[in-house]
Every structure is written in C-alpha cells, then in structure tokens.
C-alpha angles and dihedrals in degrees: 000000000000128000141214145201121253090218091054095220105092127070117279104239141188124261095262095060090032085065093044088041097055091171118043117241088251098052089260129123122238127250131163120278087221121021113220110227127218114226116230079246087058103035080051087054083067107058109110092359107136117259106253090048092045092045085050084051091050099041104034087089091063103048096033108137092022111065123038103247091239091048094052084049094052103052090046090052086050089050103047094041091080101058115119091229123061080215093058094199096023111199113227126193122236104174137335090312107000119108141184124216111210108219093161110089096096125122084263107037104244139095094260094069091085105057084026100058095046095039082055084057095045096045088053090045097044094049108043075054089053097041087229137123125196147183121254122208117189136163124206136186090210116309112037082069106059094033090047087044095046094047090045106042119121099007113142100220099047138068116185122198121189143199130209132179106252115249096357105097130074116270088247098052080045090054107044089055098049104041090065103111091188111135092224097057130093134181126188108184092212120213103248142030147318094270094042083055097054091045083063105054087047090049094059083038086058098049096084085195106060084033096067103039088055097035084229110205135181143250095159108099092267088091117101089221100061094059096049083061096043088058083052092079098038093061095050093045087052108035076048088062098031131294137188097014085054137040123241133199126208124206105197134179123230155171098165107034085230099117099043089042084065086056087054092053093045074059104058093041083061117268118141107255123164099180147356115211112198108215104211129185120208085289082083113158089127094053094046087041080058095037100047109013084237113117101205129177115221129180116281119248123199105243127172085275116062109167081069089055090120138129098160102069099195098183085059090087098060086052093048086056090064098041093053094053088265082296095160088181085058095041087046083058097049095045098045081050101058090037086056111032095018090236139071127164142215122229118243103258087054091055094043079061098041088054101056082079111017141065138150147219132200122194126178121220092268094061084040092067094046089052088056093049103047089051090048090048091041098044119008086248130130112213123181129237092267105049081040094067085039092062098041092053089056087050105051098040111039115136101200124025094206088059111087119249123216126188124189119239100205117170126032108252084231082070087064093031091151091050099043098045087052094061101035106022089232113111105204122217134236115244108273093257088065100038096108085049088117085053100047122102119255127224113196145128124215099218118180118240086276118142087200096045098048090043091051093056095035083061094044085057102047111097084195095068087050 
C-alpha cells in the first residue's frame, strides 16, 4: 500500500512515513494511491466481531508490508482495552430508526479517542523501529488536543506541542489539556481562533527548514492515520444494523470534514452508504459549500459547540480530489484560489453529483438547546452540542425514513456541562477518574498570532533540537 499527495508534487510514501509525515512536502494530504474494497462476504465477517478484531480486519489494507501483523493486533488490542464501555462505540436507539453512536468512552470522552489513542501506539512503535524521535504540532478547537496529549504523554521519543484558541474552548476541553504535568507536553493557548491555530501549524509544516531540524510530525486529521481509524466505527455501527444487506446513513458533525470524510472513505471501500448529512453550526461554510457549490470562508463565531468553530475545512481537500477524478493540478487551483481569494466554486454537474450523498444542516445555539431538551424529554438521554446538531441534521434531511439514521454522538455532555445543564436542568457529571479536574494545576502559555513567536517556543520545547 503506497500513498500520494493530493497536491502531486511530494513523494508518494509507505504507511509507516505517511504517519510520521502527517502533511505532505507540497501542502497536500496523503491517500492511498489504490484503495483496497471489502466484499459483501467479507463486510458480512464483520458483523459481532468485537471491536478491536473487527478494526485489525479494516485497517490491516493500509498498513500491509509495514507493521508486522501481531504486532498491529496487538497495539489495537492495547488501544481499545482502555475504553470505559465493552461495546467501544455503543449504538443507542432514539426513535423506530434513529440511532446514536456513542463516540465518547475514551479516556477523554470524545470521538478522537479512537484514531488518537492508537496513533499514539503506532507513533511509539514506528519510531523506536526507526530509532527516531520527533516533534508533534498539532491545533484543536476543543477535543484533538486532549485526545493527541493523552495518547502521547510520557513517550520517550515524542514531544507534542499544541495550540488553542484562547478563551474559545469549554473549560473541560481547557482543562484536560493543561493539567497534564508530563514533561513532554506543551500547550500555547494562541490568540485567535481555531483556524488561525491550524495556519499556523501548516505554516511551520511548510517551512521545510524548521520542519526537518525538529522532525515535525502531525495529530491534526490531515494525517493519513487518523482517518484510517475514524472508518473503523462506521463499519461496526453499519455491518451491526445490517450491512451489507441494508443500507445505512450517517449524520455527522463537522467543522473539518475530517470525520465524515472517514464515512466517505468507509463508502468507497465498499460499505453501503446511502447519504452523509453534515450537521453544521453557524460556523457553516460546509452547508453553504452543499447549498450553493461556493466554498466561502467567513469569519468564525464562537457558538455552544466549539469544536465546530471552523471556517477553514482542511479535510476538504482529500474529498475535492475525488471528486476531481484524483486531478492534483486541479486540486492545487482550487486550493491557491481559496487560499487567495477565500472562495473557490464547483460547477453544476459536479454538485448534482455531490448531492446524491451529501447534504447538509446548520443550526444556531438557539435551535442547540432545544435539541437537548427535546432528547432529554423523548428519551431520558443527555447529549452534548455537538451530537445535538448531529441529530438534528439526521433528522431534517433524511431521505428515507426505512433507511437507518445514525447520528454520531461525539463528544460526553459532561464535556458542555454549562450548555447542557441550561437546556435540560440536569448538570451532567465527569467520569469518576476525572472528578477532581476543577482542582488539578494548569500548565499554558497565552502567545500572540505570531508565526516567529510560536516557532521559536515550539523549538525551545523540542528535545530533538538540543
């Protein structure tokens, strides 16, 4: 299995430097160069298999010739073992044919627990091979951060350094990034936001310079990696309800595009998907991109869901090479247009195709807290900002009501307590291994949005420049 930029201009690369790569050399994001398919024999195999065997099964295609299959096995076994539920991405039912999947049961209660955790694994395993260490850079709007930091604490060849946007998370996702003593994390609470954060991280990706001294590597989803791990749970929740003998649709939501773009992925390797909703919150640059066919970036507003604080969508890119027929020249336009102009459109024959699978949803905080009331009326469930626009989107946009609907819960409402505890009354508590969170010691440091500034503590901090 072999892997290419979608920019065509960096070297194509094995699994094992895609994952320490994270961006490609060009400015471009990795994706294999031939996707491997799963056979309806094979998608049925799946079916009840528990979810570390059935994630080895998924994955195994993308990593083949550079990870000795036991020792694959063995890493996802270690990574999955320390989920709070025997289920790992438990369905739960809403309604006749609504359903919740539960991405939440991390070690620190959101969805990228499970590619972080395990990229975490692979990062220690690949590089003790290698006899390398490196530097990871990463941004977050909230939950990357603490998932990437938790995986990555304490490992001898890595340092991680991350960026948040300063005042524009939840206290929680704060919190589990900061009270973390270890001496190879760093946090810079950046002033800006979200997308200032993540031009940034490009930015020291795409000084080749600074890149190499510090072997400057990637958490963000524009490593490959993450996305390979992301497809794992959207198998299981389909092949549990069905599939392949039934089709399954998936609401997500999403700032990034990252984690439906994982569900479009499940699709091409063969999984029967009949549509993808993308649940947006005013922050709407994807639902105006499948409204109008402009992508336009707007200024970013901080909303009751900030993970979704995002007018920069980077997985875009990997979706816009499909889309394009894997034309990087044309990929390389688009992308130099909307970096220069901050839009860039789609002609109509190209949306008429985009919308056979995709649609997508906005819905402002307002319409947030009357989501997490009316499940919490409905069904005796507490369901964060996030998983609420998620299931509002599934819910508005369906296109068939005998197709299930499954909408991704990706955050725990204890992470929103604030939020959720306005709409419903109920405040809902942390997990007992976080319950003395609001006591423990933070470690940050407030940098202003400048490129020098950030580069010259990101080296300070790098064991690898000593």
């Amino acid at each position: 299995m072999t892997y290419h930029s979608t920019r065509g201009q960096a070297p194509v690369l094995v699994f094992d430097d895609v994952l320490l790569a994270g961006l490609a050399r060009d400015g471009g994001l990795y994706l294999p160069q031939r996707w491997p398919t799963l056979s309806a024999d094979e998608l049925r195999s799946l079916a009840g298999l528990p979810y570390a065997e059935l994630a080895v099964r998924v994955m195994r295609p993308f990593i083949n010739g550079t990870i000795a299959e036991d020792d694959f096995a063995q890493l996802v076994s270690e990574t999955y073992g320390v989920f709070d539920h025997a289920a790992v991405a438990p369905l739960k039912q809403l309604g006749r044919n609504d359903w919740l999947l539960e991405l939440f049961h991390g070690p620190t209660l959101a969805f990228k627990d499970y590619a972080l955790q395990l990229l975490g694994r692979l990062f220690d395993h690949v590089l003790r091979t290698k006899g390398r260490r490196v530097t990871i850079v990463g941004a977050t709007s909230g939950d990357t951060g603490s998932a990437a930091i938790e995986a990555c604490r304490d490992r001898e060849a890595v340092d991680i350094v991350i960026l948040h946007p300063h005042g524009r998370t939840s206290e929680v996702q704060r919190r589990q990034m900061t009270t973390v003593a270890s001496a190879n994390v760093h946090n810079i609470a950046l002033e800006g936001t979200f997308d200032d954060c993540q031009d940034m991280v490009k930015a020291m990706f795409n000084d080749q310079a600074f890149r190499d001294e510090l072997n400057l590597s990637a958490v963000n989803s524009i490593n490959w990696a993450r996305i390979m791990a992301q497809i794992v749970y959207y198998v299981a929740a389909a092949t549990a309800l069905g599939a392949p003998g039934r089709e399954v649709a998936f609401a997500v939501p999403t700032g990034n595009f990252g984690n439906v773009y994982a569900a479009f992925a499940a699709r091409r390797l063969g999984l029967p998907i009949s549509q993808l909703v993308v649940g947006s919150n005013t922050n709407d640059i994807l639902t105006r991109f499948f409204e109008t066919g402009e992508m336009v970036m707007g200024q970013v507003v901080p909303t009751l869901s900030p993970s979704m604080d995002i007018q920069v969508s980077s997985n875009f890119e990997r979706y816009l090479f499909d889309l394009f027929g894997e034309d990087a020249g044309e990929v390389r336009a688009r992308m130099g247009a909307f970096r220069q102009s901050g839009r860039f459109s789609v002609d109509s024959a190209r949306m008429t195709a985009i919308r056979t699978l995709f649609a997508g949803y906005r819905l402002d905080d307002e319409g947030t807290r009357q989501v997490i009331r009316r499940i919490y009326q409905e069904t005796g469930e507490l369901i964060d900002p996030h998983s609420a626009i998620g299931v509002a989107a599934g819910r508005a946009c369906r296109r068939d009501p005998a197709t299930p609907m499954v909408a991704l819960a990706t955050a725990h409402p204890a992470k929103f307590p604030a939020a959720v505890e306005a709409a419903t009354g109920v405040r809902p508590a942390l997990p007992p291994r976080l319950a003395d969170l609001f006591e423990r010691p933070e470690r940050y440091d407030v940098l202003p949005n400048d490129f020098d500034t950030v580069k010259a503590y990101v080296r300070r901090a790098a064991r690898v420049a000593a």
